[in-house]
C-alpha positions as CSV (number, residue, x, y, z in Angstrom):
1,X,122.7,140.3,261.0
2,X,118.7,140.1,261.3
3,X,116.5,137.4,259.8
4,X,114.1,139.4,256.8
5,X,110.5,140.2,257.7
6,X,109.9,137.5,255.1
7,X,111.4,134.9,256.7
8,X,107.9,133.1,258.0
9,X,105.0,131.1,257.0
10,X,102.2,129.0,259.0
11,X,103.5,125.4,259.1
12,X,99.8,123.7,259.0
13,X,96.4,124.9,258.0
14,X,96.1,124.9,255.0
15,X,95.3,127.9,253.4
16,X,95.5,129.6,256.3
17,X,97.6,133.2,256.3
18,X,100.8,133.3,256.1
19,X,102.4,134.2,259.6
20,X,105.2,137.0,259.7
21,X,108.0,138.0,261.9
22,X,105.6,140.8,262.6
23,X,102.9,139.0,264.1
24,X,105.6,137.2,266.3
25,X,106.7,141.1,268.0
26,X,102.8,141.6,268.1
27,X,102.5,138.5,269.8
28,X,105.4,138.9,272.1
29,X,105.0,142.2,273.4
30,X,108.3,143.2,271.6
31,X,109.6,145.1,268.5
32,X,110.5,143.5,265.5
33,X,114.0,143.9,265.8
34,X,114.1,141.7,269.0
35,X,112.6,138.8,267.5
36,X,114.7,139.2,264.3
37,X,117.7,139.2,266.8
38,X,116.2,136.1,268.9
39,X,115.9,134.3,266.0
40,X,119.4,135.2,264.6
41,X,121.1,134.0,267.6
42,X,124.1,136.5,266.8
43,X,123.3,139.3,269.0
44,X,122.3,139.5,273.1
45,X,119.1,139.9,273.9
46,X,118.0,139.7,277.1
47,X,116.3,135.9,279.0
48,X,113.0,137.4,279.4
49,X,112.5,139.1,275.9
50,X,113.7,135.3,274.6
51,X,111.6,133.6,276.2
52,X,108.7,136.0,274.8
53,X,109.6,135.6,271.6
54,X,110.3,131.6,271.8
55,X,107.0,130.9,273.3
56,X,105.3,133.1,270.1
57,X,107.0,131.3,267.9
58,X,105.8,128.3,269.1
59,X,101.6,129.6,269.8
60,X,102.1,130.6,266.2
61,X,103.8,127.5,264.5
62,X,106.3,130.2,263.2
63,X,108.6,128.3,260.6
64,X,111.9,130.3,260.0
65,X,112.2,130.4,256.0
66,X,115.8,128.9,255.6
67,X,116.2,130.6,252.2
68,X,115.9,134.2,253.6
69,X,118.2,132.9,256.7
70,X,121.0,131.4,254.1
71,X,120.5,134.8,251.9
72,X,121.1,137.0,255.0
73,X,124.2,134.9,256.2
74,X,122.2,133.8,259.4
75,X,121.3,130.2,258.8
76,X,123.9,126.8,259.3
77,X,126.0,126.4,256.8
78,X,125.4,123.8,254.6
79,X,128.5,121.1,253.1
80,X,127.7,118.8,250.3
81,X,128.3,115.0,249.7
82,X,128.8,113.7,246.0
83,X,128.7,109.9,245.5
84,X,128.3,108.1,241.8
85,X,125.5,105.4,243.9
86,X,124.2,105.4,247.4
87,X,123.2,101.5,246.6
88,X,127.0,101.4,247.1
89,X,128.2,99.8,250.3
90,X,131.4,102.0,250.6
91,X,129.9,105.0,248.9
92,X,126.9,105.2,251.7
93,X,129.1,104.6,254.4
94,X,131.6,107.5,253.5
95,X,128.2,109.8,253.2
96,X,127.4,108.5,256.6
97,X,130.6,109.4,257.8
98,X,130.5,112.7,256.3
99,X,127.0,113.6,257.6
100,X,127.6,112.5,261.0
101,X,130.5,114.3,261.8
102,X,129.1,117.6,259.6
103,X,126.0,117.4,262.3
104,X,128.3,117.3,264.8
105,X,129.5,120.6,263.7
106,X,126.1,122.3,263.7
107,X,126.2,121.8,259.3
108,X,123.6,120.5,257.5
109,X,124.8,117.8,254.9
110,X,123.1,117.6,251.0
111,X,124.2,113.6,249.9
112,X,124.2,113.9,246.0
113,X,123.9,111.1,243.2
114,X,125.6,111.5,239.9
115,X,125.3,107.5,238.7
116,X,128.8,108.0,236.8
117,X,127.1,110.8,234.8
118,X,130.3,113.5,234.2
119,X,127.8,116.0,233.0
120,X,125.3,115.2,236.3
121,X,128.5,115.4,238.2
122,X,128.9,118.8,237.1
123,X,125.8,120.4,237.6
124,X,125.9,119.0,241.2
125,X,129.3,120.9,241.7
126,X,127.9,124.1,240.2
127,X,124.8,123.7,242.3
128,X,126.5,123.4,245.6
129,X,128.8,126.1,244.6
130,X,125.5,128.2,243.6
131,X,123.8,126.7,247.2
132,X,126.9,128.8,249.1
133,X,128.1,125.4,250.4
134,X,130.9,125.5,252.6
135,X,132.5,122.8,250.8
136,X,131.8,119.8,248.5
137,X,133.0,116.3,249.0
138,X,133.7,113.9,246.0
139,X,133.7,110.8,246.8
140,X,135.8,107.8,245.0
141,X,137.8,107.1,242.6
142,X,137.7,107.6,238.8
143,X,139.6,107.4,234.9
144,X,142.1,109.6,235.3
145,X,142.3,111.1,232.0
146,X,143.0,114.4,230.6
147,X,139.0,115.2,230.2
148,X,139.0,114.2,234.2
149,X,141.9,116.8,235.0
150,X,140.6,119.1,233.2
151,X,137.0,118.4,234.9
152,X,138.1,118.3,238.1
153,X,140.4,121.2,237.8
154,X,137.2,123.4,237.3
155,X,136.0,122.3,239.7
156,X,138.4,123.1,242.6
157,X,138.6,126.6,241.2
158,X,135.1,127.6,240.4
159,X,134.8,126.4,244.2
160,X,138.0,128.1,245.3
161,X,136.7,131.1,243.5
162,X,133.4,131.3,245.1
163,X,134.7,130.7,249.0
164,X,133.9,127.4,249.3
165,X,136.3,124.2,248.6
166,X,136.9,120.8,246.8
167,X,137.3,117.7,249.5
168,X,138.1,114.7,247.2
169,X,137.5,111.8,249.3
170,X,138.9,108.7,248.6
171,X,141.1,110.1,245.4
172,X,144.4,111.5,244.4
173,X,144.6,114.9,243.3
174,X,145.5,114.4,239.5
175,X,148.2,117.8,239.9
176,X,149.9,119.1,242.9
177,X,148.7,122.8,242.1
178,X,145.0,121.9,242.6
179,X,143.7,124.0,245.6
180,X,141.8,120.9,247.1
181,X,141.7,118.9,250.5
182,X,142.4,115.0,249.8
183,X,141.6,112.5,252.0
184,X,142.6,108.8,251.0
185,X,143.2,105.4,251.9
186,X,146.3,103.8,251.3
187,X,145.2,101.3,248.6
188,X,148.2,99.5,247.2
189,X,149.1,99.3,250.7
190,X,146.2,97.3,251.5
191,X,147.1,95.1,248.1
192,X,150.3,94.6,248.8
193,X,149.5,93.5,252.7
194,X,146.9,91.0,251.1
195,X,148.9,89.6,248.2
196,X,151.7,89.1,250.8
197,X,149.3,87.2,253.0
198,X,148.6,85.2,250.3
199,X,152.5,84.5,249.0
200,X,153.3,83.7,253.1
201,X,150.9,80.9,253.0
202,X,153.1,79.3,250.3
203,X,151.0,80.9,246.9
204,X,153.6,81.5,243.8
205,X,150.4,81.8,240.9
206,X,148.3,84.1,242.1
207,X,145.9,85.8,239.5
208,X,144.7,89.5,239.9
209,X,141.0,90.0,238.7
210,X,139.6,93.1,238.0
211,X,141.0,95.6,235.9
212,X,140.2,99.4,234.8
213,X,142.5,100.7,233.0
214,X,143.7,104.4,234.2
215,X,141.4,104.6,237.2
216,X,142.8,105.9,240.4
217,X,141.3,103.2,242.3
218,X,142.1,100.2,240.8
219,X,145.6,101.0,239.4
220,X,147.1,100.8,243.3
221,X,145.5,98.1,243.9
222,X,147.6,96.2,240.9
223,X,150.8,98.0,241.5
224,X,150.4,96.4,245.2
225,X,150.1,93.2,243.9
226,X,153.3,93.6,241.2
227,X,155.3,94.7,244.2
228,X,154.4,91.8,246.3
229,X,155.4,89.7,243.9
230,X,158.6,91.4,243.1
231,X,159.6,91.8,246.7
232,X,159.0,87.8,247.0
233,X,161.8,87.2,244.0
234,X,159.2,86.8,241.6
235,X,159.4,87.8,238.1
236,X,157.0,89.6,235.7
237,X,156.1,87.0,233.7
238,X,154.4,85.3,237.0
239,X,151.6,88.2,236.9
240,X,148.6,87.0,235.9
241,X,146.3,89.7,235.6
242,X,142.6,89.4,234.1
243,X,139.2,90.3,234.2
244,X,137.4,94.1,232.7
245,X,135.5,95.7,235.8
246,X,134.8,95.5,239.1
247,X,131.4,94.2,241.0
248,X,129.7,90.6,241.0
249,X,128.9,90.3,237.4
250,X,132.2,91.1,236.4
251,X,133.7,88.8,238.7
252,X,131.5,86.3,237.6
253,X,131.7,85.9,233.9
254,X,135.5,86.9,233.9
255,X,136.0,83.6,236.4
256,X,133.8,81.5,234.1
257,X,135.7,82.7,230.9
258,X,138.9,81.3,232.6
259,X,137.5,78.0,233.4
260,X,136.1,77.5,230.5
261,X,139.5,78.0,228.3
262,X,141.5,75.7,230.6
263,X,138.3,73.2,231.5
264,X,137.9,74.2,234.8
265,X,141.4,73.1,235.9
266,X,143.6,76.7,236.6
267,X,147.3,76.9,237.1
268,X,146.8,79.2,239.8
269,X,145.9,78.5,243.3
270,X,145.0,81.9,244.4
271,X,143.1,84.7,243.1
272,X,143.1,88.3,244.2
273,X,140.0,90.5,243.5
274,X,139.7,94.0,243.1
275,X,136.6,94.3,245.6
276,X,134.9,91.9,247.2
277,X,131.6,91.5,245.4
278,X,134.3,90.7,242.4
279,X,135.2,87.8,245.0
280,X,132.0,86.6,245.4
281,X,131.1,86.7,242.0
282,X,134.6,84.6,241.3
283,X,133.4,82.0,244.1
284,X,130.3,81.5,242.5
285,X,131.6,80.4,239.2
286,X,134.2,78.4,240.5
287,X,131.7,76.4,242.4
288,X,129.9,75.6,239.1
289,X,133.2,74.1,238.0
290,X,133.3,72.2,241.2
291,X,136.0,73.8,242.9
292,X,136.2,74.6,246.4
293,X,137.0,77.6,248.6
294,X,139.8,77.6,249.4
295,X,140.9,73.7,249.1
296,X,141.3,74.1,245.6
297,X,141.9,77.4,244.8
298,X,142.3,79.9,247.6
299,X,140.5,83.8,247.4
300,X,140.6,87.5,248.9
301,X,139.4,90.4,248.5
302,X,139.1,94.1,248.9
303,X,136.7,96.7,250.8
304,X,135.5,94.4,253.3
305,X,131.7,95.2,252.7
306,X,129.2,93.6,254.8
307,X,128.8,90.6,252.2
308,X,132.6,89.3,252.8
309,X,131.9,87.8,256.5
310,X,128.9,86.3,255.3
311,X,130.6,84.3,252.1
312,X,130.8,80.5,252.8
313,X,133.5,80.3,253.5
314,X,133.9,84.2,254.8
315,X,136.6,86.0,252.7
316,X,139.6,87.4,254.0
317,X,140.1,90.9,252.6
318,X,141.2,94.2,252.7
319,X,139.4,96.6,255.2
320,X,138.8,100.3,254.5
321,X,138.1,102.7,256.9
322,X,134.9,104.2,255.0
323,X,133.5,105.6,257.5
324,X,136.7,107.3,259.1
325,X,137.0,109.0,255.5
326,X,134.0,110.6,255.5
327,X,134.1,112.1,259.3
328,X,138.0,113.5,258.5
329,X,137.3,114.9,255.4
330,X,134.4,117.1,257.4
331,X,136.8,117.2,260.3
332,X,140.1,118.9,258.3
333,X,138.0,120.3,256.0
334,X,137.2,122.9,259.0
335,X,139.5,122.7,261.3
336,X,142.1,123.6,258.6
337,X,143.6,126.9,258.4
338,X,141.8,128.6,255.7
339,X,143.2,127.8,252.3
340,X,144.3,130.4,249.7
341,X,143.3,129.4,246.2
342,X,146.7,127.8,245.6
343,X,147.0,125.5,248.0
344,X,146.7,121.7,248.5
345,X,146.7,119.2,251.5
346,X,146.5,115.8,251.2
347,X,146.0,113.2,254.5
348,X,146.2,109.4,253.9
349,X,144.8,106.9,256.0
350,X,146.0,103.2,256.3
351,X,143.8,99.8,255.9
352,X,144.4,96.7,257.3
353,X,143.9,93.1,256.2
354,X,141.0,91.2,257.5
355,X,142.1,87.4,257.9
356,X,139.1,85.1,258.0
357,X,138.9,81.8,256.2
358,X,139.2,82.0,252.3
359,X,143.4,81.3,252.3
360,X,144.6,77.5,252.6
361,X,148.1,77.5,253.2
362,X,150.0,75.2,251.0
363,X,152.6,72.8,252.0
């Protein structure tokens, strides 16, 4: 494969002519062909003729047009990252992850931002799909509904379909027949590891804060703490489970809500967030009520983002390996045996709780 005669333009000056492959071979001493081939780097040519042609290119500021390169199958592949936010702390450092290990690789990596938009999310698929990406990675969890099957569903096909693949990053597959690579973390694993932690230290009312209702995150994360609490001979009725949405202000106001109806004096002694800026936001009301961390009521979280070593006092939580998902979903995604349409895989990797200084154990 050659790169097209149109494949090159002057990289400063202006309005100055455009520079062609041609003027390169003129340049050079060589045909056309050669420096097409030179360029390529996908057929021999001999040192001295490359050299030629190198040291042209670079007289002539010659800038290989990577649309022509892509087009004629000559350029580096390209993988894409979707994330809903790159303000995100675990969302950034899965991208990271991703495009680190993808440069290692010789790819070049597009990071994508839908902001929870299902109809961004979408056009971002069927742009990477259009792009000729070598695969698309979507990252995190989401409301597993029958719109979201369906949705995701097209996806994996229309990418299956056009030689490329779905990586979901951080999610289940919603069906076993989906052709798509998953790469997880073991999340009620992590909640039941934490909740455990917590019932070891003497905690029998522990509440769970954080709720959303059908999403493939969070619904692990509760089913670790039930079977905690089960496998520590407690019954149902000792869940306590509150609180609509994850994140700080959620945290927040769902804590102050639950001071306020008992006037600031809780039943429980522990509290389990979904994340940890749900944590933080849970700390903050308490302290408003005048309750301390953790002398009077004792907290954890989950993520460990960069916030939870630097709470007062630092918050023992759940640590994900973020950055680890992102490089093995590039990493299986090509070292793989290339998929038929049919086929799934599915690699889960475990977390690991954090112990710092948010847990008082009781007598």
């Amino acid at each position: 494969m050659t790169v097209p005669d149109t494949a090159g333009q002057a990289a400063a000056g202006g309005g100055a002519r455009r520079v062609t492959i041609r003027d390169v071979a003129d340049r050079a001493g060589v045909s056309v062909a050669t420096v097409s081939r030179v360029l390529a780097g996908n057929y021999p040519t001999s040192a001295a003729a490359r050299a030629k042609v190198l040291r042209a290119v670079k007289d002539l500021d010659y800038v290989i047009d990577g649309r022509a390169r892509a087009l004629a199958g000559t350029g580096p592949k390209t993988i894409a990252v979707i994330v809903s936010s790159v303000d995100s702390a675990f969302y950034a450092t899965v991208a990271q992850g991703v495009e680190q290990e993808a440069a290692a690789r010789g790819r070049l990596c597009m990071v994508c931002s839908h902001g929870g938009d299902e109809a961004r999310e979408l056009a971002l698929v069927q742009m990477m799909r259009e792009q000729r990406s070598e695969f698309v990675v979507l990252v995190g969890g989401a409301v597993e509904d029958e719109r979201y099957q369906a949705r995701l569903a097209e996806y994996a096909h229309g990418l299956a379909a056009a030689g490329s693949r779905l990586v979901l990053c951080g999610r289940p597959a919603p069906s076993a027949d989906m052709p798509v690579l998953v790469v997880e973390y073991d999340n009620e694993a992590g909640a039941y590891a934490v909740v455990s932690h917590l019932l070891s230290a003497g905690h029998r009312d522990i509440l769970y804060l954080g709720t959303m209702p059908g999403h493939t995150t969070v619904e692990p994360r509760i089913a670790g703490y039930r079977r905690a609490l089960a496998d520590h001979g407690l019954p149902p009725a000792a869940e306590r489970i509150a609180g609509v949405g994850l994140g700080r202000s959620h945290g927040y106001a769902a804590m102050r809500q639950i001071l306020a109806d008992c006037d600031g004096r809780p039943a429980f002694t522990a509290v389990f967030a979904g994340d940890d800026q749900a944590a933080a936001g849970a700390m903050a009301a308490m302290r408003e009520y005048g309750l301390r961390t953790p002398d009077d009521i004792s907290v954890v979280g989950y993520n460990n983002d960069g916030l939870a070593q630097d709470l007062n006092p630092p918050l023992t939580t759940v640590n994900i390996p973020a950055y680890e998902l992102g490089r093995e979903a590039v990493r299986l995604a090509l070292t793989e045996s290339s998929p038929r349409p049919t086929t799934q895989s599915r690699h889960l990797l475990g977390t690991h709780t954090v112990l710092r200084d948010s847990v008082r154990r009781l007598s």
